[in-house]
C-alpha positions in Angstrom: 6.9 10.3 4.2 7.7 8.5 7.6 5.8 9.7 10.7 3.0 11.6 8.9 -0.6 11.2 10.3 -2.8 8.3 9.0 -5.1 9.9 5.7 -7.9 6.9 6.0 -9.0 4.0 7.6 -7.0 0.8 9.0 -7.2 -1.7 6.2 -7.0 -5.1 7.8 -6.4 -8.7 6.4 -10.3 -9.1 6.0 -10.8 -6.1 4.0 -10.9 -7.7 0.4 -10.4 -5.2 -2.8 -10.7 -8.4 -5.1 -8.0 -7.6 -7.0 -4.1 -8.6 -7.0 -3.3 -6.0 -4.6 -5.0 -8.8 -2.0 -2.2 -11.2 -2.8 0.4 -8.7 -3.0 -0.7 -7.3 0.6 -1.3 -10.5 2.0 2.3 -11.7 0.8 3.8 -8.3 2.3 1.9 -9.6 5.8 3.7 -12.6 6.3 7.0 -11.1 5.9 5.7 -8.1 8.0 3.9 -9.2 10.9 3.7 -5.9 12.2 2.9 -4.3 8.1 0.4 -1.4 8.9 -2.1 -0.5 6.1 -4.4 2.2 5.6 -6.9 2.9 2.6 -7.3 6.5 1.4 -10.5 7.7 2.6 -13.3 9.7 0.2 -14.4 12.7 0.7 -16.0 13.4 -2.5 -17.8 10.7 -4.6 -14.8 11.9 -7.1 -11.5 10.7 -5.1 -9.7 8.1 -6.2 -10.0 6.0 -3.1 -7.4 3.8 -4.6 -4.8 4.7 -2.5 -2.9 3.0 0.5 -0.5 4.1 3.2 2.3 0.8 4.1 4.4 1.5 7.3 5.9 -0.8 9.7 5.2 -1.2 13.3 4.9 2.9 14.6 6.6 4.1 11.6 3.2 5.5 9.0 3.6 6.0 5.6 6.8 4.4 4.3 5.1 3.2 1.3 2.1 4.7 -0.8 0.7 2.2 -3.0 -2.0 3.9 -5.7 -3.8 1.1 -8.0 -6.2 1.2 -10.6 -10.5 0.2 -9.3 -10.7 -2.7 -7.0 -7.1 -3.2 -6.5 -6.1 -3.4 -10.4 -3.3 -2.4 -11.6 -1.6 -0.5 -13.0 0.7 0.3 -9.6 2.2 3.0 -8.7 4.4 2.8 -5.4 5.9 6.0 -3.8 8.5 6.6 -1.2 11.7 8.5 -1.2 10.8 7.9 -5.7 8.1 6.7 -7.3 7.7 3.3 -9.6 5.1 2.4 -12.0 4.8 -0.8 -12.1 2.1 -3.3 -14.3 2.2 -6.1 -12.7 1.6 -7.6 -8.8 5.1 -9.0 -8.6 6.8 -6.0 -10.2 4.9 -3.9 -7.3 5.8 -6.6 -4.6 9.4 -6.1 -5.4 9.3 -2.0 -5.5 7.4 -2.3 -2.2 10.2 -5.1 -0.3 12.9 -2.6 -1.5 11.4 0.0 0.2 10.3 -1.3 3.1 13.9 -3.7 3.7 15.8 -0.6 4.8 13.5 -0.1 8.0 14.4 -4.0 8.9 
């Protein structure tokens, strides 16, 4: 997944799903300063635009984090795997373990 082009738009601090996955993102910031975030873009009203792209600094797409409406879960986070997860801190955890190896 590293090094692919972006697939959306730069999702920054201020962009808001009001959901959990703000927390979660917001937590992932602080231990990442340099956490990159992207949001899935639509191109038909029927894509799921649920769907974000995590990298670090100029490595894209580490992490792909896929929620349920407005930042929901449940979570699914996929790298190298994939974990479903049902709860913020559950996804917090899969996404740290997958992001720690790039530190």
């Amino acid at each position: 997944m590293p090094d692919q082009p972006l697939h959306g738009r730069a999702w920054k601090a201020s962009d808001r799903t009001g959901g959990p996955l703000d927390d979660l993102l917001d937590a992932l910031r602080q231990q990442h300063p340099d956490l990159a975030v992207e949001r899935l873009g639509k191109t038909h009203r029927a894509d799921d635009d649920n769907v974000y792209f995590l990298g670090l600094g100029h490595v894209a797409n580490i992490v792909q984090v896929d929620t349920g409406p407005d930042g929901q879960p449940p979570f699914v986070i996929e790298a190298e795997d994939r974990v479903d997860a049902s709860s913020p801190a559950e996804a917090l955890a899969a996404i740290q373990t997958r992001l720690k190896p790039l530190c």
